[in-house]
ROPA-246897 format. One record per atom (N, C-alpha, C): residue in three letters; x, y, z negated. Coordinates in steps of 0.001 Angstrom, whole numbers, plus 500000, padded with zeros to 6 digits. Example, Ala and Ser with C-alpha at 12.3 -4.5 7.8 and 13.67 -1.06 7.14 Angstrom:
BEGIN
ALA513190494310492200 ALA512300495500492200 ALA513200496700492200 SER512850497750492920 SER513670498940492860 SER512900500030492130 
***
This chain:
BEGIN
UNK820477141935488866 UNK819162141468488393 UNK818078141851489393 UNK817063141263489936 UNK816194141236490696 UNK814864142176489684 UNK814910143638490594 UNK814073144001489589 UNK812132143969490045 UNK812342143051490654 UNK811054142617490852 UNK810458141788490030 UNK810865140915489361 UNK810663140534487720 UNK810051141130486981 UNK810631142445486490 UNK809982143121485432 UNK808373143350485957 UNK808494143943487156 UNK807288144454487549 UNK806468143584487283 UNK806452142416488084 UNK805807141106487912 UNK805069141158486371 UNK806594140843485646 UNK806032140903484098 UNK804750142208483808 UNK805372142963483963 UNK804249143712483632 UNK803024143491483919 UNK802634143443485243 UNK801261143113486074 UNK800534141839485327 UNK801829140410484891 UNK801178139556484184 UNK800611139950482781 UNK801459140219482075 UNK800822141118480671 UNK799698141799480899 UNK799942143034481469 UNK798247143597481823 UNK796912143088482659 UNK797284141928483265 UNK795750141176483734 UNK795577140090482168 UNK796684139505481155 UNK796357138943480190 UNK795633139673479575 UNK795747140880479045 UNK795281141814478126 UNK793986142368478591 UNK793750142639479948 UNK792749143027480686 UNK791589141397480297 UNK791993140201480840 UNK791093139129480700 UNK791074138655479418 UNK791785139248478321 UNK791274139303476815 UNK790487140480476091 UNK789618141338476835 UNK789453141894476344 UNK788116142082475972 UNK786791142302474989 UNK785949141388474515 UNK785015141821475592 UNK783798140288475690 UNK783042140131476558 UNK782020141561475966 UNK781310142159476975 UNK779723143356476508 UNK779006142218476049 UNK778360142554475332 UNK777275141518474868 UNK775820142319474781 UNK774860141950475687 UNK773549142120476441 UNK772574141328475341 UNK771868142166474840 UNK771279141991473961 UNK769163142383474635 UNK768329141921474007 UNK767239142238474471 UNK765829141736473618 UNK765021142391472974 UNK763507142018472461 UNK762361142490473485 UNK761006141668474006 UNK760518141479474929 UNK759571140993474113 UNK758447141436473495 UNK756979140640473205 UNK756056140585474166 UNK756198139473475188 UNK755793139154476325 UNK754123139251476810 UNK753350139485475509 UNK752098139183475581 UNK751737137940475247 UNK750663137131474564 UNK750329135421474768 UNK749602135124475794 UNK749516134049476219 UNK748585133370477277 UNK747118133620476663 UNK746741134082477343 UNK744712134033477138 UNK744343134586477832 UNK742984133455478213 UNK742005134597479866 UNK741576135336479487 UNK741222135926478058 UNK740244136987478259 UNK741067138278479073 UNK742726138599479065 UNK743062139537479485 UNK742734139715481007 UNK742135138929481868 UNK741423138615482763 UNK742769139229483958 UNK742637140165484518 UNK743833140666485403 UNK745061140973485145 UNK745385140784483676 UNK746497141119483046 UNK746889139920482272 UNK746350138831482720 UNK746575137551482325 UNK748088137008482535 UNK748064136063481900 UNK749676135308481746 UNK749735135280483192 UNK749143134239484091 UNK749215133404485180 UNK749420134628486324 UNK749054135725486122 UNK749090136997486897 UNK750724138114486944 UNK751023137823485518 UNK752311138453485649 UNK753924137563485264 UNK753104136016485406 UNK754425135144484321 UNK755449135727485826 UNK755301135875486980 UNK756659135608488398 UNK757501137095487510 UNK756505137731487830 UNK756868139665487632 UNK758226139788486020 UNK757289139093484772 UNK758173139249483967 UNK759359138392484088 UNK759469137006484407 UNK760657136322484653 UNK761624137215485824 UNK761081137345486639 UNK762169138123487678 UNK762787139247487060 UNK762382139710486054 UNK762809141073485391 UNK763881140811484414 UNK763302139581483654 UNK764584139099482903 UNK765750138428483336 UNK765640137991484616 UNK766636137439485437 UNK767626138613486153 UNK766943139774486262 UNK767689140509487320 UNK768334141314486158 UNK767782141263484442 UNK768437142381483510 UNK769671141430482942 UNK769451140460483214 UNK770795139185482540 UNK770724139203481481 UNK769767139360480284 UNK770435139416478699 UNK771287138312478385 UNK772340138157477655 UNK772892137309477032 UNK772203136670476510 UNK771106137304475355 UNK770801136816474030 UNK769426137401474427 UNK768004136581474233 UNK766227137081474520 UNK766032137141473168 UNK765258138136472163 UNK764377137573471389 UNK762857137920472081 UNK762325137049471592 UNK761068136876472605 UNK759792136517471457 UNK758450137535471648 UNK757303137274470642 UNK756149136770471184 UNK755350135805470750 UNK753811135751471054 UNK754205134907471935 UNK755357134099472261 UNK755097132723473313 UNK754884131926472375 UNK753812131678473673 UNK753213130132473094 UNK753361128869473956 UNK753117127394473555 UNK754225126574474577 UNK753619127005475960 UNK752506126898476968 UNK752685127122477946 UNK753111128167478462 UNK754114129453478417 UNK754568130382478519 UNK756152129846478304 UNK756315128955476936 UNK757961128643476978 UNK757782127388478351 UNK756946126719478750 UNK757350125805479784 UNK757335126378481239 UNK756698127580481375 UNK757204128260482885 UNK757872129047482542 UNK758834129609481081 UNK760035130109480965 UNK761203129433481406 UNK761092128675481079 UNK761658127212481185 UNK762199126962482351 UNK761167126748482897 UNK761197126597484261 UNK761838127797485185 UNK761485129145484945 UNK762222130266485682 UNK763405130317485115 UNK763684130157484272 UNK764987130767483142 UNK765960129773483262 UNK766532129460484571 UNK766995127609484671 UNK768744127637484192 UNK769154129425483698 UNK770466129469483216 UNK770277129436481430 UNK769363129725481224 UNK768750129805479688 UNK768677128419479167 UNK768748128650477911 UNK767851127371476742 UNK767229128437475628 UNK766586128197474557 UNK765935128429473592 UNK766169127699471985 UNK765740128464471209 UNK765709128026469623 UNK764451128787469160 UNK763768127555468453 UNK762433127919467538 UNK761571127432467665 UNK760475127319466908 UNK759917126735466561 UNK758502127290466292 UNK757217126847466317 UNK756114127684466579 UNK755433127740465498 UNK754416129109464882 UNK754324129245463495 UNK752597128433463394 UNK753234127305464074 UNK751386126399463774 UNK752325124979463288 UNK753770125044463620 UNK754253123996463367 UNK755046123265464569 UNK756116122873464141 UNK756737122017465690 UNK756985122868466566 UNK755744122396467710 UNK756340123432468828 UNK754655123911469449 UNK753725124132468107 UNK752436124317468194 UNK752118126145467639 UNK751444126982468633 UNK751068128264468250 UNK752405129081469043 UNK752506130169468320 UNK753063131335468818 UNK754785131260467936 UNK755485131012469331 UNK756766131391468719 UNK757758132715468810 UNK758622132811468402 UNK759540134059468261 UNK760898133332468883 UNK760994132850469788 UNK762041131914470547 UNK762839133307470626 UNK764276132247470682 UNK764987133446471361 UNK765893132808472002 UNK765639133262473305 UNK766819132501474798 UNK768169132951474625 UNK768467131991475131 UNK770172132788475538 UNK771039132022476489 UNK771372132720477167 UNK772354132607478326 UNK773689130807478421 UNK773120129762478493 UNK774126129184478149 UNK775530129046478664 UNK775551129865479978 UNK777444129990480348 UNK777770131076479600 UNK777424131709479020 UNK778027132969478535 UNK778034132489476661 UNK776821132117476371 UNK776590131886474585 UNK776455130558474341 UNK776815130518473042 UNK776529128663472291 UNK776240128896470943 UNK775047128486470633 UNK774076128595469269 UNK775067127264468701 UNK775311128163467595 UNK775963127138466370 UNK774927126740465328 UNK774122127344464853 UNK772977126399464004 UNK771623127764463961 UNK770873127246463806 UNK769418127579463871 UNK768228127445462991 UNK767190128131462411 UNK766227127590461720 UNK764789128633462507 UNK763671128437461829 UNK762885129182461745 UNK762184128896460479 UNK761857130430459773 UNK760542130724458825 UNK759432131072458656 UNK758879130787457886 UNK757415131729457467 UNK757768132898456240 UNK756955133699457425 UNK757360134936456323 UNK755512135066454984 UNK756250134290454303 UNK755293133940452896 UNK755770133846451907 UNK755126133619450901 UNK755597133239449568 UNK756044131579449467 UNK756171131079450730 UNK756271129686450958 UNK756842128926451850 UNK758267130077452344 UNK758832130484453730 UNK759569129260454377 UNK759743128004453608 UNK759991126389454250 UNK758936126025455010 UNK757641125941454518 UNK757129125459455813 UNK755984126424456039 UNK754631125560456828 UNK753907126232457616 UNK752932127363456320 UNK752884128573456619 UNK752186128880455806 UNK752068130612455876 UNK750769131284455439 UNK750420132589455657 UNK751009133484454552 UNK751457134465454880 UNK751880135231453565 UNK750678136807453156 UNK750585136774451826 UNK750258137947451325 UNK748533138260451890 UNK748928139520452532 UNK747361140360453389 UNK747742139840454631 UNK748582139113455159 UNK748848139117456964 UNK746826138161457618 UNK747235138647458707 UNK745892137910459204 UNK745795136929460141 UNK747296136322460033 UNK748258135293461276 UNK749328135205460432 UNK749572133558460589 UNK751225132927459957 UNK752118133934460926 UNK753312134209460597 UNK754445134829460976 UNK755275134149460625 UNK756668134447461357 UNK757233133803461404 UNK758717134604461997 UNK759828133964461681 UNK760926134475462186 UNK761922133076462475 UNK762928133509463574 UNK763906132526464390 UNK764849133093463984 UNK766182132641463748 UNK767222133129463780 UNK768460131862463993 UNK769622132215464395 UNK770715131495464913 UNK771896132395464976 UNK773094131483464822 UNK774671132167464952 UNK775119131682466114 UNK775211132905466766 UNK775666132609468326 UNK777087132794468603 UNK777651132264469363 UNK779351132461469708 UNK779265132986471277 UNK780019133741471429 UNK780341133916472727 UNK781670133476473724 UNK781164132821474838 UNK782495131572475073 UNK783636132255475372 UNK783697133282475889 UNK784802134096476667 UNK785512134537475160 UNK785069135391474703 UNK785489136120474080 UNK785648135348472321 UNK784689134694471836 UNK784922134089470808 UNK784089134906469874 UNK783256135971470430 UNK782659136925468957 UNK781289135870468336 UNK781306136022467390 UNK780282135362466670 UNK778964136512465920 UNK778134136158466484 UNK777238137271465990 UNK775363136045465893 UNK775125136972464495 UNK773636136135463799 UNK772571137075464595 UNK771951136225465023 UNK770421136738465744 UNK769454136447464679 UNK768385137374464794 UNK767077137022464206 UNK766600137804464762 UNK765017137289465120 UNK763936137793466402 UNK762493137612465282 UNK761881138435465045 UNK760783138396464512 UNK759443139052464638 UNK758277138920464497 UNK756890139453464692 UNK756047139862463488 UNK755999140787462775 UNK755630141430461635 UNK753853141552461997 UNK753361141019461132 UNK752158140925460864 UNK751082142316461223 UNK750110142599462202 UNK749726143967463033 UNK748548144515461818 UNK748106143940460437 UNK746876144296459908 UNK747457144621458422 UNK748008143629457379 UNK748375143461456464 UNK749978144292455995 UNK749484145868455037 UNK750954146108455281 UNK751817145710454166 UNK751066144886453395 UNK751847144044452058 UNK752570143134453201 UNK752071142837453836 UNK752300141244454410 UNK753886141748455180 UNK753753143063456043 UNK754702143623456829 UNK755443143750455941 UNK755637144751454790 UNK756379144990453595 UNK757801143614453274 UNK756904142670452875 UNK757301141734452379 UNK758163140606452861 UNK757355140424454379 UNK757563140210455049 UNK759592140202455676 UNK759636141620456084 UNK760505142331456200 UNK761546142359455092 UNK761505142060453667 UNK762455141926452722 UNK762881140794452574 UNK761663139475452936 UNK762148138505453373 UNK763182137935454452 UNK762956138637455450 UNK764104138370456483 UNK765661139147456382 UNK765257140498455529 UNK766798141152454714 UNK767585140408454083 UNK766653139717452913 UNK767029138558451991 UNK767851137224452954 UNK767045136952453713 UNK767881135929454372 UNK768959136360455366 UNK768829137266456156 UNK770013137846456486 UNK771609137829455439 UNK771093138187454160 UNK772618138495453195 UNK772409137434452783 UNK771793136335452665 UNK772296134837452080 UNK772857134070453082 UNK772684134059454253 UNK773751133238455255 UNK774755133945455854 UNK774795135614456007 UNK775692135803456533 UNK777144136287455774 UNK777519134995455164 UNK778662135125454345 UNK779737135600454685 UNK780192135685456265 UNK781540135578456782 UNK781679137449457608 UNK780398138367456862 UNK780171139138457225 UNK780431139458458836 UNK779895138319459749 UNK779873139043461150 UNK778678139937461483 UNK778925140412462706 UNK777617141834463336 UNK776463140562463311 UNK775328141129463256 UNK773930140667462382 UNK773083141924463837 UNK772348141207464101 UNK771315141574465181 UNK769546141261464662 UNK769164142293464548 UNK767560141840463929 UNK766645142541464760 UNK765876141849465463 UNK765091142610466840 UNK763345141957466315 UNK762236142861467202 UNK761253142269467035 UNK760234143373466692 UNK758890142840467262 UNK758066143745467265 UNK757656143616465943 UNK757721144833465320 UNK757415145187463875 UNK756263146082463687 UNK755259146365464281 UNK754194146958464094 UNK753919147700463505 UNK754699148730463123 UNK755096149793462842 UNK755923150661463215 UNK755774151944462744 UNK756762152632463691 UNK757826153476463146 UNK759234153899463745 UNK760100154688462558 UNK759114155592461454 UNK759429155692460220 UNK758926156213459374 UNK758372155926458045 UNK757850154509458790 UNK757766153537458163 UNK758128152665456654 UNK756922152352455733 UNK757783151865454767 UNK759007150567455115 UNK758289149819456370 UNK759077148919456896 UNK760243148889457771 UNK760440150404458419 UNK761274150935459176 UNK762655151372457828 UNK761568151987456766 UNK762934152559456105 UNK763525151374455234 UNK762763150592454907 UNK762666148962454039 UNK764292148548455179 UNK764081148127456020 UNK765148147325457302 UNK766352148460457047 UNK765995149866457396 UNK767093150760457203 UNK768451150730456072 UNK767985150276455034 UNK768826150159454106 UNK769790149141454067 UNK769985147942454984 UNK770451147381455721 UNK770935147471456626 UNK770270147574457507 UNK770638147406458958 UNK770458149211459498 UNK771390149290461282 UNK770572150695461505 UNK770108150367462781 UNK769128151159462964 UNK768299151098464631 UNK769745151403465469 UNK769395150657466464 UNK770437150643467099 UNK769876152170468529 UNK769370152491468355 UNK768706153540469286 UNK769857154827469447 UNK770137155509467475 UNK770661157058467825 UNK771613156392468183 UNK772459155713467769 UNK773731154978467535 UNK774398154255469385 UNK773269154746470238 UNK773969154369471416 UNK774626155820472612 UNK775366155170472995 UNK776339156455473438 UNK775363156611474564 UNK774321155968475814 UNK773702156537476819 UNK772131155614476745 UNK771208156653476124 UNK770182156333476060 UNK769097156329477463 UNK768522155347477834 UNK767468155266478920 UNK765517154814478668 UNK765278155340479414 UNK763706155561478830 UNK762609155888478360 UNK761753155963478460 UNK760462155942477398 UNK761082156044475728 UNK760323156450474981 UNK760476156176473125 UNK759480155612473020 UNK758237155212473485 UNK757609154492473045 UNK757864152624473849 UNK757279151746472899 UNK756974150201473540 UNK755772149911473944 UNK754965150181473333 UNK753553148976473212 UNK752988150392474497 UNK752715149362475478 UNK751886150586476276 UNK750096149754476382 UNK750151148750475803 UNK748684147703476012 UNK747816147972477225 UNK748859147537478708 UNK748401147787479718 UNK747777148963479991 UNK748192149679479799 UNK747240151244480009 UNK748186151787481154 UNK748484151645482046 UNK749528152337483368 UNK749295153799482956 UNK748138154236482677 UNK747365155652483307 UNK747420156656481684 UNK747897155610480717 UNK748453156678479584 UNK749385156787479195 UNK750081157870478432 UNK751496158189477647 UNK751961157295477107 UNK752928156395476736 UNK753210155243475901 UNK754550156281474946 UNK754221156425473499 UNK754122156700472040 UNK754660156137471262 UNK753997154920471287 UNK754148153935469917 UNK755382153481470230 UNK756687153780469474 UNK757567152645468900 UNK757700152005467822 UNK757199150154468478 UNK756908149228467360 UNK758075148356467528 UNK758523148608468698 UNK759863147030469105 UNK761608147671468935 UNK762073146896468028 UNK763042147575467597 UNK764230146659467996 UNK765503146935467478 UNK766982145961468142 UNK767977146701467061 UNK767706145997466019 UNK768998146732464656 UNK770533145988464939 UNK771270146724464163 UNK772218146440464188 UNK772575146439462667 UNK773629145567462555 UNK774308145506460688 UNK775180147133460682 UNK775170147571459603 UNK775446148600459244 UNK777095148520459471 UNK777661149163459844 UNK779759148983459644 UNK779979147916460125 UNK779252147877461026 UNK779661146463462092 UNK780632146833462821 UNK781795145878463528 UNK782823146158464478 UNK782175145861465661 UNK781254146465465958 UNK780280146231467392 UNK779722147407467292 UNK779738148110468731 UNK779019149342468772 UNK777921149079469797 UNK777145150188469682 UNK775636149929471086 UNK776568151277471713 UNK776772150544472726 UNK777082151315474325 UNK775494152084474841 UNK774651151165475289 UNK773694151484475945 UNK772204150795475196 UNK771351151632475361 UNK770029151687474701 UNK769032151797475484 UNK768222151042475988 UNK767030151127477125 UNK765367150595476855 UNK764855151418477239 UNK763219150692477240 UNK763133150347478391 UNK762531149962479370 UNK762107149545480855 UNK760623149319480849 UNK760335150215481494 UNK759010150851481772 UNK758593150216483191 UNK759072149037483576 UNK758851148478485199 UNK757456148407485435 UNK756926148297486384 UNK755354148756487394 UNK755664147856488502 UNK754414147015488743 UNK754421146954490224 UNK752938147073490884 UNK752332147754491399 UNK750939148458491849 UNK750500148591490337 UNK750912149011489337 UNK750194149566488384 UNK749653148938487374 UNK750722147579487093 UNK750561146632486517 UNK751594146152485912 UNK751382146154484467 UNK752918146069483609 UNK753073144631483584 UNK754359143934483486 UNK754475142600482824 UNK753986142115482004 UNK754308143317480201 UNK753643142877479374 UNK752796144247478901 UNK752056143936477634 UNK751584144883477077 UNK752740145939475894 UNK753732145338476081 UNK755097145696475600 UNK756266146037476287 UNK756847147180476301 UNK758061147409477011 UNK759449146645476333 UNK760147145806477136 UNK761085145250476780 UNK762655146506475839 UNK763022146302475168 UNK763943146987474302 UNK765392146054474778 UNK766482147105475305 UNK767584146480475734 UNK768880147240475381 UNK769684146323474699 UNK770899147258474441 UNK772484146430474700 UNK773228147547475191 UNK774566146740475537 UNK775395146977474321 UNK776131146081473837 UNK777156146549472490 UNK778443145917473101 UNK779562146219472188 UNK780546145954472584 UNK781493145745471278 UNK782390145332471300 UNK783715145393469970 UNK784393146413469830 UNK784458147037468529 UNK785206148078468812 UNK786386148350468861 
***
C-alpha cells in the first residue's frame, strides 16, 4: 500500500475542516454626526474622506450607522463601493435622519428588512411619548455567505431629551426583537442610546440582551463614546452600545472604541463601538 495516501487523506480532511470553520463576524455602531454647517470646521464636508477611510480600513461586516441623512448616505455610497444599505429615514422614504445599517456584500446577504418608529404608532411616520425628534429603528436578518450563520441586526437612536420616550422606546425594540426572532438565532442590538450603563434604559435592554463589552475576551480603548469634538477633553460618556442576545452560540472575541485623530480633529462627535464575535 502506498502510504502516501493516508497522509494525503489527512492533509485533505484538515484543510476541509480548517475551510469549514465559522467565518469572525465584524460587527460595528458609528453615529457619524448629521450634515449641518453650523458645525462649521467639524462639518460633514470636512471629515466625510477621514470617516470613510476609517471604515474601510476597519472592514466591518455589518455598520449600524445614526444621524445619516441622504446626503451623507450618497457620499457613503459612493466611498463604501463594497457595501449596500437597509433603511429608511424617520421623515419618511428616504427623507430626514436614518439608522441605516451597511453591510459588506461579499461577505453578508440581508434576507428581509423593515424600519420603525419608536411611538405609540410604530408602522408609520410618527413621534413617540416626551421624545423631541421621530426615532426610529432598522433592523434585518443577515446570513453570512461563507459560513451560513444567520444573525438579526437592529441599529437604533434613542431619543437625547425625553426619558419616557427613551424608556419606551427601548421596550419597543425588545418587543420586536422576541416577535420575529422565532428561530432563536444571535440577535445584535447596537446604537446610540443616550444614556449611559446604569440606566433605566441600560438595565430595561439588560434583561434581554447583554452589553457585549465585559463579555469580550480582549478589550481596547477609551469607556467613553460621545467625545462632541472636544480633542482637548476626557471622553466619559458611554452612550453607544453593541448588545448581544443573552445564551447566544456567538461569543465577543474583541471589544473596541477607536478614538482616531488626525491634527486634532475627530471624524465624528462619536467614537465608533467595534466588536469581533465568533461561534462557539
Amino acid at each position: 500500500m502506498d502510504m502516501k495516501l493516508p497522509i494525503l487523506l489527512i492533509i485533505a480532511l484538515t484543510c476541509a475542516i480548517t475551510s469549514c470553520k465559522s467565518q469572525d463576524m465584524k460587527i460595528m455602531s458609528y453615529n457619524i454626526r448629521l450634515d449641518i454647517a453650523s458645525d462649521g470646521e467639524n462639518a460633514w464636508p470636512n471629515r466625510k474622506d477621514f470617516l470613510s477611510s476609517q471604515v474601510l480600513f476597519l472592514e466591518p461586516d455589518i455598520l449600524g450607522l445614526q444621524e445619516v441623512r441622504p446626503s451623507q448616505i450618497e457620499d457613503l455610497n459612493n466611498a463604501l463601493t463594497n457595501y449596500s444599505y437597509i433603511g429608511t429615514g424617520r421623515d419618511g422614504g428616504n427623507e430626514g435622519e436614518h439608522t441605516s445599517i451597511y453591510y459588506n456584500t461579499d461577505k453578508v446577504k440581508v434576507e428581509n428588512e423593515n424600519t420603525f418608529w419608536l411611538s405609540e404608532t410604530p408602522e408609520k411616520k410618527s413621534m413617540g411619548w416626551d421624545a423631541a425628534y421621530p426615532r426610529i429603528c432598522t433592523y434585518g436578518l443577515f446570513t453570512y455567505r461563507e459560513s451560513k450563520q444567520k444573525i438579526w441586526v437592529f441599529n437604533t437612536h434613542l431619543d437625547h431629551v425625553g426619558a419616557e420616550a427613551q424608556l419606551e422606546g427601548i421596550k419597543l425594540v425588545l418587543q420586536k426583537i422576541e416577535s420575529v426572532n422565532t428561530k432563536n438565532y444571535p440577535v445584535i442590538l447596537m446604537g446610540d442610546f443616550n444614556t449611559e450603563p446604569g440606566s433605566d434604559v441600560y438595565t430595561e435592554t439588560s434583561k434581554l440582551l447583554t452589553d457585549s463589552k465585559p463579555l469580550a475576551e480582549l478589550r481596547f480603548g477609551p469607556d467613553g463614546t460621545f467625545n462632541g469634538f472636544k480633542y482637548d477633553q476626557p471622553v466619559t460618556r458611554r452612550i453607544d452600545f453593541i448588545f448581544i442576545s443573552k445564551n447566544s452560540d456567538v461569543a465577543v472575541v474583541k471589544y473596541a472604541v477607536f478614538s482616531d485623530a488626525i491634527d486634532f480633529k475627530y471624524p465624528s462627535d462619536h467614537f465608533p463601538v467595534f466588536v469581533t464575535l465568533e461561534k462557539k
